[in-house]
C-alpha positions in Angstrom: 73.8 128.9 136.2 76.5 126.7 134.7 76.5 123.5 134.4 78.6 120.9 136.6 82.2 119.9 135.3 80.7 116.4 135.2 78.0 117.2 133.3 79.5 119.1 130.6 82.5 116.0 130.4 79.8 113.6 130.2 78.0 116.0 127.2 81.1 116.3 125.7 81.9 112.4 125.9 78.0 111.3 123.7 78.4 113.9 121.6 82.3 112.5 120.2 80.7 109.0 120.7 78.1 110.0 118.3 80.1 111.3 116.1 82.9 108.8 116.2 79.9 106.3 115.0 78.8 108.5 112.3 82.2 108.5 110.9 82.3 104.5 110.9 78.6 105.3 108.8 80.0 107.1 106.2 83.2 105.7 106.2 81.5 102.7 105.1 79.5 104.2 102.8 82.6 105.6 101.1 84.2 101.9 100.6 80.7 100.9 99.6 80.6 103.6 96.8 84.2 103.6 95.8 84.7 99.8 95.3 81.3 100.1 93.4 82.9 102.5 90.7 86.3 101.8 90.2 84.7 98.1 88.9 82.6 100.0 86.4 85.2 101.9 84.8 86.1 99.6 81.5 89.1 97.4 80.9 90.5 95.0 84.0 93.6 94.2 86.0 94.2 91.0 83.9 93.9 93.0 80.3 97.8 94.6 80.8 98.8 90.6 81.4 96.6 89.2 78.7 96.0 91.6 75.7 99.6 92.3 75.2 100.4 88.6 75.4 99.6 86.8 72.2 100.2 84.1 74.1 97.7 84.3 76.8 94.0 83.2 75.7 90.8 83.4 77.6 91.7 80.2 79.7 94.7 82.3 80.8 91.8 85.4 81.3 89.7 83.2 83.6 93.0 81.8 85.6 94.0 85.0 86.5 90.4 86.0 87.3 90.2 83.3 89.7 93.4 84.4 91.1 93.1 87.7 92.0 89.0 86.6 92.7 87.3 88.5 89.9 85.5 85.7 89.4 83.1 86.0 92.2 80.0 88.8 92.6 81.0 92.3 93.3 79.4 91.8 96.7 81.7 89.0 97.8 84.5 91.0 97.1 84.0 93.7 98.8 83.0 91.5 101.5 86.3 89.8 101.6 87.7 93.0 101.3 86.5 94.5 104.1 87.0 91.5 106.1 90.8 91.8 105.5 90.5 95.6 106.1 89.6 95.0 109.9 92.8 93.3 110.4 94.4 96.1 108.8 94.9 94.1 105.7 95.0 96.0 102.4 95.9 92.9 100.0 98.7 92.3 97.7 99.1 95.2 94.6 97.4 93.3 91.2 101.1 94.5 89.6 103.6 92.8 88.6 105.4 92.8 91.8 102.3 91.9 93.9 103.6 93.7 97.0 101.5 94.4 99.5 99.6 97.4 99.1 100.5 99.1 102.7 104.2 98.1 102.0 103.6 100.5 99.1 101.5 103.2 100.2 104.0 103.6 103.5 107.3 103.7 100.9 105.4 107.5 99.3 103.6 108.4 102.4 106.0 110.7 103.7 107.0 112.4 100.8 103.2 113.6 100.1 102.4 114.4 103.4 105.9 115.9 104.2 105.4 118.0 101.2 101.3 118.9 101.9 102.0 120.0 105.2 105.1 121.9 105.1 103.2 123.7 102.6 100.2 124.2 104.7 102.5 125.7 107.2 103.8 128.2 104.8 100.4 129.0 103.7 98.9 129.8 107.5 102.9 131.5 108.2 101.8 133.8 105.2 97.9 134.1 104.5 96.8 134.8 108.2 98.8 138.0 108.2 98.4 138.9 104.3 94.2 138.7 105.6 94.6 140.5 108.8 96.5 143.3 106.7 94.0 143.4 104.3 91.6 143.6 106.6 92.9 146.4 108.5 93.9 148.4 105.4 91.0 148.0 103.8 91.2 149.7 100.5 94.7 150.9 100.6 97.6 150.4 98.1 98.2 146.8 99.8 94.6 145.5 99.9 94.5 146.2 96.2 97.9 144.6 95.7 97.1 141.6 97.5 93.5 141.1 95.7 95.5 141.5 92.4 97.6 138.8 93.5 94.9 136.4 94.6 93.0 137.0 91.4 96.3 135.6 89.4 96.7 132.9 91.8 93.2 131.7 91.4 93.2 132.2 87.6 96.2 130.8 86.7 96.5 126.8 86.3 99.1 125.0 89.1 100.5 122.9 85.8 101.0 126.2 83.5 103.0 128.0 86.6 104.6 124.6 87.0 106.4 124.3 83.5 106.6 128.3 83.4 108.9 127.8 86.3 110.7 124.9 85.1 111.5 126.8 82.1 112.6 129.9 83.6 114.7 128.4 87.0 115.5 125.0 85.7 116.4 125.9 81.6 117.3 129.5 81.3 118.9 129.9 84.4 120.1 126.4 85.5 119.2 127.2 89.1 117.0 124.3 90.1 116.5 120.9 88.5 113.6 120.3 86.7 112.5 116.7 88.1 113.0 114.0 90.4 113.5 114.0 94.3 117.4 113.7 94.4 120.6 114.1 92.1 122.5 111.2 90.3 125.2 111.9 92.8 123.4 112.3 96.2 124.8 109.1 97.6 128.3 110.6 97.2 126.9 113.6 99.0 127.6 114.8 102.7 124.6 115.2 104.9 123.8 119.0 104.6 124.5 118.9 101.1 122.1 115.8 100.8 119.6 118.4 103.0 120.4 121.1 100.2 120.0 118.8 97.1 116.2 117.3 98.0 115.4 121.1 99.2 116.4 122.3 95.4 114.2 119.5 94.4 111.4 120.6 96.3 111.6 124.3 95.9 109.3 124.7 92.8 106.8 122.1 93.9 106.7 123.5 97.8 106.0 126.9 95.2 103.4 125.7 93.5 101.3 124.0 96.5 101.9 127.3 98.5 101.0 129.9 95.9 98.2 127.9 94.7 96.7 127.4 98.2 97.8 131.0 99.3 95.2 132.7 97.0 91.9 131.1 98.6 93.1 131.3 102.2 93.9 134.9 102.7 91.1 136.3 101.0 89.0 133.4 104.0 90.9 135.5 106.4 90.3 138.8 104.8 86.7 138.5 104.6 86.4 136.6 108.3 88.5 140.0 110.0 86.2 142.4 107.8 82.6 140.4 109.9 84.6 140.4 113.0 85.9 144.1 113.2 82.4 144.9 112.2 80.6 143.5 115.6 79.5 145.6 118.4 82.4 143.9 121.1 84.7 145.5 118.7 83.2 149.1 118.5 83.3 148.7 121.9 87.1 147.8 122.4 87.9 150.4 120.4 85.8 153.3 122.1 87.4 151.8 125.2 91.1 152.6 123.7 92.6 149.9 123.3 95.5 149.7 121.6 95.1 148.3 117.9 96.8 145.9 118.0 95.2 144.2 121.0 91.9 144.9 119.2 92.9 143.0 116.3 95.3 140.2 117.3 93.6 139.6 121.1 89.8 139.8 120.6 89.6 139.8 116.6 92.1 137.1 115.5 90.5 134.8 117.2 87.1 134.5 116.1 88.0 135.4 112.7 90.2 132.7 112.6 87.0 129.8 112.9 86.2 129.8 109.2 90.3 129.0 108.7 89.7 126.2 111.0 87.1 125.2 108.5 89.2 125.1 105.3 92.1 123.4 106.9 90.2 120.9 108.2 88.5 120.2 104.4 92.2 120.8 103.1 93.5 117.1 104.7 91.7 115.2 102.2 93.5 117.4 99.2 96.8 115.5 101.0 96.5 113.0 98.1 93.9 114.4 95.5 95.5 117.6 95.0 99.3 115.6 94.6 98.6 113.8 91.4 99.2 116.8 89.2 102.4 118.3 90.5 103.9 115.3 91.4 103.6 113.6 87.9 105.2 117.3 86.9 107.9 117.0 88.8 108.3 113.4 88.5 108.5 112.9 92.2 107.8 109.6 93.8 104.9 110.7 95.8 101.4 108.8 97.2 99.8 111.2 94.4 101.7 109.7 91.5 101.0 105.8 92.9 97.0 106.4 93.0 97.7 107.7 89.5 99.4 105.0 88.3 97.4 102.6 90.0 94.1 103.7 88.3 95.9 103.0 84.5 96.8 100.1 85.9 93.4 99.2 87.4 94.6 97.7 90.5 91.8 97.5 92.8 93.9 96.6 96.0 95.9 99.9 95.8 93.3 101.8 94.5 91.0 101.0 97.4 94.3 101.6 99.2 94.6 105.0 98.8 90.9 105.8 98.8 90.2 104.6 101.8 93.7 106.8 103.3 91.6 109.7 101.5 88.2 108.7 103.4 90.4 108.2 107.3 92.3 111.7 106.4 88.6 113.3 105.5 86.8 112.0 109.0 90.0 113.2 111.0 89.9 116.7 109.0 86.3 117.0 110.2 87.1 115.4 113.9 90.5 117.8 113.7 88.5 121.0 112.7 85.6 120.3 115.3 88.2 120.1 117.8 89.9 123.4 117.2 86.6 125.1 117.3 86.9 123.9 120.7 90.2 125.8 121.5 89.4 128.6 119.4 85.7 129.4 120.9 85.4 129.1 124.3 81.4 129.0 124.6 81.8 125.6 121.8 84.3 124.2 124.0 82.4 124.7 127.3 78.9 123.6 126.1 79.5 119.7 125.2 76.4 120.0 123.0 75.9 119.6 120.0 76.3 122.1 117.5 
C-alpha cells in the first residue's frame, strides 16, 4: 500500500535537509583545501609590486604584507575570510586596481555562462538524437559514421581545432575574425548588426565547446538506449505493436535519458574550468580567462573568488541532477527516500 501524501512530503523534506547540510560539509571542506593550496604554490601577491621595483625593499615587502594581511597565520586568514564570505563579501582583488572581487567576477559572468550554456543546449539539441539514432540503427552506415566522428572528437585537442579553424575561416577565407568579443567599429553599429558582429565572434568558440562536448554525450546516450531497448518492458511493448516510435521516444527515452541527467549535472562545474583554454584562444573577456590571470598574478581574493563560484555551481549540479531524476523516474520522485 502507498504511502500517505504527507508522508512521502515529509520523506522528501529530511532527505533535501540532509543533503542541503552535506553540501555546507563539503562546501567547507573545499574553501578549506583550496585556500590551503593556492598559499603553497611559490612566489606572492606582493613579488609583482616588489621585485620589479628596485625601489621597493623588504620594509616595503612587509608593508604590503601587513596590508593585504599576509602577515598573520594561514588559519587567521582563512578565518577572516570566511567571516567576510557570510556577508557575501569576497574582498578587494590584490591588483593594481583593487576592485572588489564580485564587481569583477559579475563584469565576465555572463559571457562564460552565456557561452557554456548556449553550448550545452546545442549539445542536448544534437547528441540526444545522434544517440537515439545510433541506438536504433545499431550497426548501420550512420552508427559507424557517427562512432568515426566521436573517435576524432575525443582524439583531437579543443586548442589544435581551435587555431585550425582560425586559420582556415579567419586567414584563408576572411570569414570570421580571429579574436576578441566585438569589432573596432561595433559602437557605430545598429542593433542587429551589433547581434551579427558578437555572433561572428562567437561562432568558432560556440564550435569548439559543442563539438568537443558532442563526442562524449552521444555516445552516453547511445550506450544508455542500447540497456534500455534491451529490458524485458521493451520486448514487451514491441510484441504488443506498438508503433516504434512510441517504443523509443515514450517508454525508452526516458529512462535512457538518467545517465544524461548525470553528465549534465557534473558538466556545471566545467562552466569555468573548461573556459580557460578557449577563451585565452580567442581572447575573449570571459570568467575563464580572469581565474587565469588571477593565478599568475597570485591574487588570493579572486582566486578564492572563482573557486568558490566553481564549488556553489558543483553542489547545485549535484542538487540540479538529483532533481531531474525526480521528473525523469517516477518511482525516485514518489519514494522521498533516500537513494
Amino acid at each position: 500500500m502507498p504511502a500517505p501524501a504527507s508522508s512521502r512530503l515529509t520523506a522528501l523534506a529530511r532527505r533535501m535537509l540532509r543533503k542541503l547540510a552535506w553540501m555546507v560539509v563539503v562546501f567547507l571542506g573545499i574553501t578549506v583545501i583550496s585556500f590551503w593550496v593556492i598559499h603553497l604554490a611559490p612566489g606572492s601577491p606582493t613579488d609583482l609590486e616588489t621585485t620589479m621595483n628596485p625601489l621597493a625593499g623588504a620594509e616595503a615587502r612587509k608593508r604590503l604584507e601587513s596590508i593585504y594581511g599576509l602577515d598573520q597565520p594561514l588559519h587567521v586568514q582563512y578565518a577572516q575570510w570566511l567571516g567576510r564570505l557570510v556577508r557575501l563579501d569576497f574582498g578587494n582583488s590584490m591588483s593594481s586596481d583593487g576592485r572588489p572581487v564580485m564587481e569583477r567576477i559579475r563584469e565576465r559572468l555572463p559571457l562564460t555562462v552565456g557561452m557554456n550554456v548556449a553550448a550545452l543546449f546545442l549539445t542536448l539539441l544534437l547528441a540526444v538524437p545522434i544517440g537515439v539514432a545510433s541506438a536504433h540503427w545499431q550497426g548501420g552506415w550512420f552508427d559507424r559514421g557517427m562512432t568515426v566522428l566521436v573517435f576524432i572528437g575525443f582524439a583531437m585537442p579543443g586548442f589544435w581545432l581551435a587555431l585550425l579553424l582560425m586559420l582556415f575561416f579567419g586567414i584563408h577565407l576572411g570569414w570570421l575574425p580571429l579574436s576578441g568579443l566585438t569589432s573596432l567599429d561595433y559602437a557605430t553599429l545598429s542593433p542587429w548588426g551589433k547581434f551579427l558582429d558578437v555572433a561572428r565572434h562567437l561562432a568558432l568558440p560556440l564550435f569548439i565547446y559543442t563539438f568537443g562536448s558532442l563526442a562524449g554525450m552521444s555516445r552516453f546516450m547511445r550506450s544508455a538506449m542500447l540497456e534500455v531497448l534491451r529490458q524485458d518492458y521493451i520486448l514487451t511493448a514491441r510484441a504488443k505493436g506498438l508503433p516504434t516510435r512510441t517504443v523509443i521516444f515514450r517508454h525508452a527515452l526516458r529512462n535512457a535519458l538518467l545517465p544524461v541527467i548525470t553528465i549534465l549535472g557534473l558538466s556545471l562545474p566545467g562552466l569555468i574550468g573548461g573556459s580557460v583554454i578557449i577563451e585565452s584562444i580567442f581572447a575573449l573577456p570571459g570568467l575563464g580567462q580572469l581565474f587565469y590571470t588571477a593565478v599568475m598574478a597570485r591574487d588570493y581574493p579572486l582566486i578564492m573568488g572563482n573557486l568558490v563560484l566553481g564549488a556553489v555551481l558543483t553542489q547545485a549540479g549535484n542538487l540540479i541532477a538529483d532533481l531531474c531524476y525526480g521528473l525523469a523516474d517516477p518511482r525516485i520522485r514518489n519514494s522521498g527516500g533516500d537513494r
